[in-house]
Backbone as numpy.savetxt, mean C-alpha at the origin, in Angstrom:
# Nx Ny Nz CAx CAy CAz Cx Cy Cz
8.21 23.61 30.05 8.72 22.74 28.98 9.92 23.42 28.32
10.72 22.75 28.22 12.16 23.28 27.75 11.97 24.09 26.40
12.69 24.80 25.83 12.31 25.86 24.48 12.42 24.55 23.24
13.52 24.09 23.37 14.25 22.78 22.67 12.88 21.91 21.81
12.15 21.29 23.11 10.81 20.77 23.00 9.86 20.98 22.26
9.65 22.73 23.05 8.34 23.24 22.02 8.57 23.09 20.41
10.03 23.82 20.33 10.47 23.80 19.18 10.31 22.91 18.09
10.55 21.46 18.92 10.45 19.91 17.95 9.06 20.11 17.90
7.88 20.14 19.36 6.70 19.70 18.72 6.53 20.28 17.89
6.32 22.15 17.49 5.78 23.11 16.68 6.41 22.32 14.94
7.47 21.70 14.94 7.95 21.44 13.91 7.48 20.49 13.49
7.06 19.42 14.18 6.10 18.19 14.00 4.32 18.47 13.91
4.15 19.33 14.30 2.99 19.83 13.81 2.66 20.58 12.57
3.77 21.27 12.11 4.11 21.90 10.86 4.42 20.84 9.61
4.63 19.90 10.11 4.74 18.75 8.73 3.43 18.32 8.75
2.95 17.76 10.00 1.87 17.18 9.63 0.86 17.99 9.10
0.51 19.20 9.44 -0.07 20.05 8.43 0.19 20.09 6.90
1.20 20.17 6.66 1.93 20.06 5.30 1.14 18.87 4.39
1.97 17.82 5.41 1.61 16.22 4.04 0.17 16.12 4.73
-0.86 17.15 5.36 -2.11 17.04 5.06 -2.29 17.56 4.10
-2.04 18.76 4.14 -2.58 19.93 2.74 -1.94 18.71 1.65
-0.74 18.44 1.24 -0.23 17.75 0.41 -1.23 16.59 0.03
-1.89 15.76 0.59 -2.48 14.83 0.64 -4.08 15.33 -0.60
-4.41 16.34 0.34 -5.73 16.87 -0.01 -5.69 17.85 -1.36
-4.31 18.11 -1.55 -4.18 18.61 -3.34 -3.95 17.30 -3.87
-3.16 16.20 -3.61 -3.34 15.42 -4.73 -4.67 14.24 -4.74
-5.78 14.57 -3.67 -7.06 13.90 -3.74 -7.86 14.71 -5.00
-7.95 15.91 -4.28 -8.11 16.88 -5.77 -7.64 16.55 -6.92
-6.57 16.41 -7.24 -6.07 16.34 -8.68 -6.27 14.77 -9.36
-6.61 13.98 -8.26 -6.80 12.60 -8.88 -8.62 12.34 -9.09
-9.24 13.52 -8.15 -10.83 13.48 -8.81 -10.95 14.01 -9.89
-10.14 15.13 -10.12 -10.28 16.19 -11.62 -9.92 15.53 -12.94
-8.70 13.87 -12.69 -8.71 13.09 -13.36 -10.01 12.40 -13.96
-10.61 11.75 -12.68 -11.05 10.95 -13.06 -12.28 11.25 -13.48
-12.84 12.69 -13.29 -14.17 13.56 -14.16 -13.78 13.46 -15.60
-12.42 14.20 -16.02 -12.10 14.07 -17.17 -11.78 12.78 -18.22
-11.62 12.23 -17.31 -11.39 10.81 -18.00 -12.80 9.93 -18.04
-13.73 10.52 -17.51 -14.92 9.27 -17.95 -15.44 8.29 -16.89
-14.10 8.19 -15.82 -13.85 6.67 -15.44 -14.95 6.81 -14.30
-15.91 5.75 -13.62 -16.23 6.10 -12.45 -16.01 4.52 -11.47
-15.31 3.37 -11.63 -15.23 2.53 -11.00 -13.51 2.00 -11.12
-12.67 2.91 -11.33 -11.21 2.06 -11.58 -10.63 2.81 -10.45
-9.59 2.08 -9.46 -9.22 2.46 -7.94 -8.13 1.99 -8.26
-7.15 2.78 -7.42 -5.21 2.28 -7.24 -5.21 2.29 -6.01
-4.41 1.50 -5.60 -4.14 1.44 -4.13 -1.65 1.70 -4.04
-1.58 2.22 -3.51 -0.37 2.19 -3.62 0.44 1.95 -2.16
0.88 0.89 -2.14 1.35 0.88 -0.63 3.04 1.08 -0.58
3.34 1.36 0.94 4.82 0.93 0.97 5.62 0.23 2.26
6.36 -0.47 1.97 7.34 -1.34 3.27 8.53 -1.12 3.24
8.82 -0.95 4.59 10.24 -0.53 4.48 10.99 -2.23 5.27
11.97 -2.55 4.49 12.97 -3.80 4.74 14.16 -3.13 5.12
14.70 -1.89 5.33 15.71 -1.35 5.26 16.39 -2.39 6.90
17.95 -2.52 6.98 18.43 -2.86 8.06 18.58 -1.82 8.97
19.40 -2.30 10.28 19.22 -1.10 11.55 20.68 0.30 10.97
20.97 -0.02 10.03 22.25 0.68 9.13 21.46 2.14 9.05
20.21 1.95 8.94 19.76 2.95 7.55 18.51 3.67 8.67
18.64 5.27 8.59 17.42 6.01 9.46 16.75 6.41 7.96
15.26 6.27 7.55 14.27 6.60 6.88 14.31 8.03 7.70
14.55 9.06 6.70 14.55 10.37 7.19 13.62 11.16 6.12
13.10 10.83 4.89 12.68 11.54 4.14 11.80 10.44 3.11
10.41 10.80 2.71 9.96 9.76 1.63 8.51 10.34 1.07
9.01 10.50 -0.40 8.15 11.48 -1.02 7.83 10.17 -2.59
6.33 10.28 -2.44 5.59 9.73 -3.88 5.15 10.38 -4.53
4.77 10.42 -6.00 4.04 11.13 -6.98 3.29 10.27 -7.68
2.26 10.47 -8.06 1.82 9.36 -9.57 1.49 10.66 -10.53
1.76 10.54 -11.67 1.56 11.30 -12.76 2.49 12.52 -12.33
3.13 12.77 -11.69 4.11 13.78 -11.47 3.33 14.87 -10.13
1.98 14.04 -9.73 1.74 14.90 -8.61 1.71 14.01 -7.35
2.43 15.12 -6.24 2.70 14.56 -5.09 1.86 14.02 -3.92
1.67 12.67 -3.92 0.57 12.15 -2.92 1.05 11.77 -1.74
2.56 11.96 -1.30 2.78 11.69 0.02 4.42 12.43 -0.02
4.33 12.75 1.46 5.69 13.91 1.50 5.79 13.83 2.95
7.12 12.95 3.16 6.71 13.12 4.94 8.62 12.96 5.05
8.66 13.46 6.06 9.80 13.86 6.61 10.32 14.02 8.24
11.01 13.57 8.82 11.54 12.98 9.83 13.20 13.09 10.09
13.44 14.20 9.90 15.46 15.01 10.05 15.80 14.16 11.44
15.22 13.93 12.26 15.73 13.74 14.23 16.12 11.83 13.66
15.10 11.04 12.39 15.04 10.01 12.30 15.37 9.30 13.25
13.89 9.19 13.75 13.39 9.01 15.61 11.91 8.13 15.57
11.47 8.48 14.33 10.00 7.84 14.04 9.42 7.40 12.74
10.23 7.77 11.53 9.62 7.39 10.37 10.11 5.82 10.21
10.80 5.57 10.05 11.64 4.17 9.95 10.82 3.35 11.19
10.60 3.67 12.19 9.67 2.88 12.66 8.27 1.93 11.94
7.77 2.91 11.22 6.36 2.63 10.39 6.74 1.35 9.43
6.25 0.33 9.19 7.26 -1.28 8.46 6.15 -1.05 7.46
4.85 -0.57 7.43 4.42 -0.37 6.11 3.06 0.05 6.24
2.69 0.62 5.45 1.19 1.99 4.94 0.98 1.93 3.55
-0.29 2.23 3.47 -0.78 2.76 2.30 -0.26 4.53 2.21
0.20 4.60 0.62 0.81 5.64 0.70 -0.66 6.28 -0.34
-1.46 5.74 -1.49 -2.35 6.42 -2.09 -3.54 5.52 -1.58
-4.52 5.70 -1.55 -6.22 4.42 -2.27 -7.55 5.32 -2.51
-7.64 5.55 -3.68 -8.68 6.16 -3.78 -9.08 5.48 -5.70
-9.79 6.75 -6.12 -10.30 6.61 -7.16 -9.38 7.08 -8.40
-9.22 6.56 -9.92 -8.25 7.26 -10.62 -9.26 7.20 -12.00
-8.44 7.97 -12.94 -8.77 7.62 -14.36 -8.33 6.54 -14.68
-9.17 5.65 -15.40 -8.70 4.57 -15.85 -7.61 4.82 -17.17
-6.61 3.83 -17.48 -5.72 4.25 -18.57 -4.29 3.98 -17.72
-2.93 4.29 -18.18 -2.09 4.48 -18.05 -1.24 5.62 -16.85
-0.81 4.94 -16.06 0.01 5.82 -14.46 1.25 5.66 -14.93
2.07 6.76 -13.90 3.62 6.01 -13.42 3.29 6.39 -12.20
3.99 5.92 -10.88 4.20 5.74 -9.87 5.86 6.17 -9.36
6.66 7.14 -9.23 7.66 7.48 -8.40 7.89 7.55 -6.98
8.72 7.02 -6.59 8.98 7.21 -5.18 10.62 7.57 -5.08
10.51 8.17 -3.63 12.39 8.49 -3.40 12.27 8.49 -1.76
13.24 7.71 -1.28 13.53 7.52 -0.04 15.15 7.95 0.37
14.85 9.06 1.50 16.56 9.40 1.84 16.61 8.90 3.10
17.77 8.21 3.70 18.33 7.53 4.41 19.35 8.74 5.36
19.67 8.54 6.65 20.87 8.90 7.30 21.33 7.80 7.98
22.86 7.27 7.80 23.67 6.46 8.32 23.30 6.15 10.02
22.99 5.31 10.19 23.05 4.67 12.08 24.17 3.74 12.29
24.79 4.31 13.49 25.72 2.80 14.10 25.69 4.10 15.93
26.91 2.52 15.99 26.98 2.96 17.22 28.95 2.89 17.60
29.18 3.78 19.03 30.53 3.29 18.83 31.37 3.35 17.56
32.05 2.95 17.26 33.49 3.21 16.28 32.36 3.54 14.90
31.11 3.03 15.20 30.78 3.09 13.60 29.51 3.96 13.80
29.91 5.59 14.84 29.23 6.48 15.28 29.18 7.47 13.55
30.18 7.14 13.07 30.23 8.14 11.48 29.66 8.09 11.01
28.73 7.11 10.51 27.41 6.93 9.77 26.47 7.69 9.53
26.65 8.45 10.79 25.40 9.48 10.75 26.02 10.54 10.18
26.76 10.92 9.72 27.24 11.82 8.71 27.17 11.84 7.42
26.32 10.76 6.57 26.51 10.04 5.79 24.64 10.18 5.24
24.65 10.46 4.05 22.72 10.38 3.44 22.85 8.90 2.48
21.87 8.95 2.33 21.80 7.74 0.91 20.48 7.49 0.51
20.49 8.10 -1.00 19.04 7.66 -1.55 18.84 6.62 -2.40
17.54 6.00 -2.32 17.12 5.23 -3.14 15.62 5.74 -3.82
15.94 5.33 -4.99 14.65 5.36 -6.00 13.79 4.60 -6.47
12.34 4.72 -6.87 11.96 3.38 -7.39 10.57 4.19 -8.42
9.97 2.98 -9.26 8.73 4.08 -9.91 8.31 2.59 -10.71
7.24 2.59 -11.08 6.05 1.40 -11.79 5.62 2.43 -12.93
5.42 1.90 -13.74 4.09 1.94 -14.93 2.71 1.57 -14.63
1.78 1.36 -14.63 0.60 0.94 -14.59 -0.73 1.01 -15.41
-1.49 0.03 -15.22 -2.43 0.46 -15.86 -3.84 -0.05 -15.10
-4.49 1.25 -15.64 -5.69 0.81 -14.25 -7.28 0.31 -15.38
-7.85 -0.49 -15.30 -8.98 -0.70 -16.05 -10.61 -0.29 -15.11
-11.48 0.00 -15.91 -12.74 0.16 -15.40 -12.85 -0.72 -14.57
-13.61 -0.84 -13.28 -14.13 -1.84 -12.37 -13.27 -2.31 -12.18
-11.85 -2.04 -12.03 -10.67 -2.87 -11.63 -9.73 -2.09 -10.13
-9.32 -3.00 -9.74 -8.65 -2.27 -8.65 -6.94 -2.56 -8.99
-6.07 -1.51 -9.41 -4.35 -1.82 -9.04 -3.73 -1.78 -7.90
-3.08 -2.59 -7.79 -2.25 -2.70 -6.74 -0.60 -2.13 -6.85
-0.37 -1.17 -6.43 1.46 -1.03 -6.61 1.91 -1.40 -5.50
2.59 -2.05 -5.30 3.37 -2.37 -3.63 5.04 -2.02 -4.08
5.26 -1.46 -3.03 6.92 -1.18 -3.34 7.52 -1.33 -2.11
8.98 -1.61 -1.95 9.25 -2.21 -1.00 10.86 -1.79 -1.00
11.31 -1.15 0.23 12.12 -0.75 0.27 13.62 -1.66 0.65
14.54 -2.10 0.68 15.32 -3.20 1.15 16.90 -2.64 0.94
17.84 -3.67 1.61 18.99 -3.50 0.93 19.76 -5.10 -0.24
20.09 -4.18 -1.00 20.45 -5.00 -1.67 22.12 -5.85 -1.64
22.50 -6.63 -2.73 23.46 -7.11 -1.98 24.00 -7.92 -0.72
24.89 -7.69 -0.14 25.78 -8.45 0.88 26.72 -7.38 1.02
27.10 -8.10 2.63 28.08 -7.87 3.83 29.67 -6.85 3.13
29.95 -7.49 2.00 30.99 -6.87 1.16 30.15 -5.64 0.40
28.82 -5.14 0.25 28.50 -4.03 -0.92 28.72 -3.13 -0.38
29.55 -2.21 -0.48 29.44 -0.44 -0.09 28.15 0.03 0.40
28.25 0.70 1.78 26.78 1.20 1.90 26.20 1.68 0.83
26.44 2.98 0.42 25.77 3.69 -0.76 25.47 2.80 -1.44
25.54 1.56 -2.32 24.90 0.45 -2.92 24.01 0.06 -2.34
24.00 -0.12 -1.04 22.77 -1.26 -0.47 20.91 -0.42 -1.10
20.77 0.71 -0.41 19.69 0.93 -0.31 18.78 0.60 -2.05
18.11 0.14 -1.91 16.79 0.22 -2.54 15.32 0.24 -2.78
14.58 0.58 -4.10 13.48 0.88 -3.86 12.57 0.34 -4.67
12.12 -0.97 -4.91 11.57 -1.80 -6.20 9.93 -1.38 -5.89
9.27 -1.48 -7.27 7.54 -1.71 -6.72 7.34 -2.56 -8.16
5.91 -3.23 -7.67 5.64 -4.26 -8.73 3.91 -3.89 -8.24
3.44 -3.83 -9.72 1.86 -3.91 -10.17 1.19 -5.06 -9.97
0.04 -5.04 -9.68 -0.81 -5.79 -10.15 -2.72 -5.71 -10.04
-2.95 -6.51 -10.91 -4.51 -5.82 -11.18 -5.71 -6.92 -10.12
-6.41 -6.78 -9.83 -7.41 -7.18 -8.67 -8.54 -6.88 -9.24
-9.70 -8.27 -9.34 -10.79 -7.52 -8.92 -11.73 -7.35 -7.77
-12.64 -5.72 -7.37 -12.98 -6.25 -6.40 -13.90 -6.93 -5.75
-13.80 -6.74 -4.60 -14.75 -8.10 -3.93 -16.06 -8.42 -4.19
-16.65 -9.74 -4.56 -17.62 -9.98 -4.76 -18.65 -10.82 -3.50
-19.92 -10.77 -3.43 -20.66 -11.01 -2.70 -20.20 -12.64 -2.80
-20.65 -13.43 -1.95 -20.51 -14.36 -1.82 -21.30 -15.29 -2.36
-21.53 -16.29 -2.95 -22.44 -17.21 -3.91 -23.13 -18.11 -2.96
-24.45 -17.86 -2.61 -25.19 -18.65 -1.74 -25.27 -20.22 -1.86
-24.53 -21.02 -0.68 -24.05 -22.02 -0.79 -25.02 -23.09 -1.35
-24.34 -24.32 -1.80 -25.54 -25.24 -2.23 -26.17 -26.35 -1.48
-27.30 -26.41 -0.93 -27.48 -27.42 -0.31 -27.61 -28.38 -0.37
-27.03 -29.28 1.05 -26.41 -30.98 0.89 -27.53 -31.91 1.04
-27.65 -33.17 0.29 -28.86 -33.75 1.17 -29.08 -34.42 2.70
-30.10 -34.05 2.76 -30.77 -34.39 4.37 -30.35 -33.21 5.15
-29.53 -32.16 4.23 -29.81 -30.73 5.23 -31.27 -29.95 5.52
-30.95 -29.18 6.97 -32.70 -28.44 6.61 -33.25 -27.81 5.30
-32.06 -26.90 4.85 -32.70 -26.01 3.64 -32.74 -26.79 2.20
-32.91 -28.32 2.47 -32.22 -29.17 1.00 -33.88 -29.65 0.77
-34.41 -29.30 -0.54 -35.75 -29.72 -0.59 -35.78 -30.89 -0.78
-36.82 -31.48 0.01 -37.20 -32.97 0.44 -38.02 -34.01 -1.16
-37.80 -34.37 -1.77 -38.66 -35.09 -2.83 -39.87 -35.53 -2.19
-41.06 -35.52 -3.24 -42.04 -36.31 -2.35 -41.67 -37.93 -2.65
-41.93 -38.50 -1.30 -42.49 -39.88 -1.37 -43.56 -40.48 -2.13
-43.52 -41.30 -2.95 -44.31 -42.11 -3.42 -45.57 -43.32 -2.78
-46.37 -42.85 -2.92 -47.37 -44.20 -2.00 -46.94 -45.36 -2.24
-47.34 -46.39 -0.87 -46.37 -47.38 -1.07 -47.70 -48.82 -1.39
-47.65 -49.41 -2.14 -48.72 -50.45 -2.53 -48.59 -51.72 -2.04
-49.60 -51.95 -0.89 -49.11 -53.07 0.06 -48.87 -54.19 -1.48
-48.03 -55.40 -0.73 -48.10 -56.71 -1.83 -49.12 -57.67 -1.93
-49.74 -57.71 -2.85 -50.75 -58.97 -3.09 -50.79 -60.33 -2.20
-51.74 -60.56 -1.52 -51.73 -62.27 -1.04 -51.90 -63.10 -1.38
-51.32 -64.23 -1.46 -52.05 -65.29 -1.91 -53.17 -65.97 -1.87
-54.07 -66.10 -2.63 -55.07 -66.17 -2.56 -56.20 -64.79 -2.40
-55.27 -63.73 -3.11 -56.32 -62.65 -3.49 -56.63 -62.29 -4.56
């Protein structure tokens, strides 16, 4: 196997180690929350999508909530991250109360032919939510990466990074349906005896 090779895998194995450990300190730090805080049923879910056009290589994309880092992944060859159109970036358990949510996405320029320069070229975008998470409630942050503008905006303008909240609750068992009449499980009334009619002459 060429040296070149080993080199990339060993380096791709070295991240993914990384935004594991990374992952597993901020699982830690969001249980140590939520001991201290009281909470034992309020959950965030934080996802992300990338809309970016074929302009833009996703080379770098790092989240925090409360200023600690729950996802850190990185991709320099930008060969495979930009592939991924969307993941959960957090879902677990939190303190209930008040979040922020940060994200930052770095870009390297793609073209092809005359518009081979691109790749010389970074561009970040930013984005971050407020939130608030309640007992027995589940939040939702979705953020979504895109370009903004039109055909006339300067690259460096296009990229962006919006997220929008919202609160959920979760799933409930299903309400055992009601039964119709003349179904099997629909209880039958009793019948009434029926009193033949009088004859004439009785």
């Amino acid at each position: 196997m060429p040296t070149a090779v080993r080199m990339r895998r060993l380096e791709q194995q070295t991240q993914a180690l990384k935004e594991r450990a990374w992952q597993l300190k901020a699982r830690v730090q969001m249980l140590k929350e939520q001991m201290l805080g009281g909470g034992a049923g309020a959950q965030a879910v934080v996802s992300h999508s990338n809309d970016m056009g074929s302009s833009f290589r996703l080379i770098k994309l790092t989240y925090s909530i409360d200023g600690t880092a729950v996802l850190a992944r990185t991709d320099d060859a930008g060969e495979a991250l930009y592939k991924t159109k969307s993941f959960d970036v957090f879902s677990g358990p939190i303190a209930p109360g008040s979040h922020t949510v940060s994200a930052v996405a770095t870009y390297r320029g793609h073209g092809y032919g005359v518009f081979s320069y691109l790749s010389k070229y970074t561009f970040t975008a930013r984005g971050g939510q407020s939130f608030t998470v309640a007992e027995g409630k589940i939040t939702r942050v979705d953020c979504r990466a895109y370009e903004k503008g039109g055909a006339a905006t300067p690259l460096e303008k296009r990229p962006a990074l919006d997220c929008k909240a919202t609160q959920v609750s979760p799933d409930k068992a299903p309400d055992a349906p009601t039964p119709t009449p003349g179904s099997p499980t629909s209880p039958t009334a009793p019948t009434a005896p029926t009193t033949p009619a009088p004859q004439p002459g009785q």
